[in-house]
N, C-alpha and C positions, 0 to 999 in steps of 0.2 A: 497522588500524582507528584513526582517529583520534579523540580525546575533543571531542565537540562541546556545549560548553553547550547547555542548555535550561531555557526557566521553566513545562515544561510540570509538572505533578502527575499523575503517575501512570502505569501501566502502558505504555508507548509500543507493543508488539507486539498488548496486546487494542483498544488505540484505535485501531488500524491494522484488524485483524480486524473490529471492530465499523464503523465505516465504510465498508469494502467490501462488508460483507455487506446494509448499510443500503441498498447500490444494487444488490445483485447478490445476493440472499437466500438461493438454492440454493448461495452460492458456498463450498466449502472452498479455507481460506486459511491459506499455511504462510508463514512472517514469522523472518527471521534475520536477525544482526548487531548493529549497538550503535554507541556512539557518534555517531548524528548519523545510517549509513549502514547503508542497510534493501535485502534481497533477498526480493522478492516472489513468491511461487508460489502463483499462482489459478488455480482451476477450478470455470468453470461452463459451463451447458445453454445460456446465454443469449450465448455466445461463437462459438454455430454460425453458419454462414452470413456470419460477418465477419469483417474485415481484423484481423490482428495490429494494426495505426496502430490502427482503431474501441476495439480491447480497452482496450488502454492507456491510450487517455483515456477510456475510461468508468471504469479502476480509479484511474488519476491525478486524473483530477478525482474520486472518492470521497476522497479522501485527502489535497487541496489544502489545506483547513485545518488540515492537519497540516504543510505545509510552509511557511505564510506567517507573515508576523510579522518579529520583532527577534531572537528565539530559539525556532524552531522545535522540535519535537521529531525532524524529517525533516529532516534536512539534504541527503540524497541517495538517492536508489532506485538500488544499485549495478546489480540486475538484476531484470527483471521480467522474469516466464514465465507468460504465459495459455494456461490448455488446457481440454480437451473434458472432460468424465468419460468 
């Protein structure tokens, strides 16, 4: 894992959770790693009937303004895992 700056303030794993869940409400969200590079593991009700591609950018874009900027808090989503409950 590499140390990546950031000038975020605060918790970077519940602003990651709280963001996903702002678009996906049923979702339990399990959030690992550090410096810069985050492994994702979502699940929700609202993932039926559609494409893993769909999943990811509804969890990616929940979570875009975590990776834009000059110093991100997200530097990278090493893995992302959308599932069913």
């Amino acid at each position: 894992m590499s140390d990546h700056p950031t000038d975020f303030a605060g918790d970077i794993p519940t602003a990651i959770r709280a963001a996903v869940t702002a678009a996906l409400p049923d979702a339990v969200v399990e959030v690992t790693g550090g410096g810069g590079h985050w492994s994702l593991t979502v699940t929700s009700a609202a993932f039926a009937d559609r494409s893993t591609l769909a999943n990811h950018k509804v969890v990616l874009g929940a979570i875009k303004h975590l990776m834009a900027g000059a110093a991100p808090p997200i530097h990278a989503v090493d893995a992302l895992v959308t599932k069913l409950p």
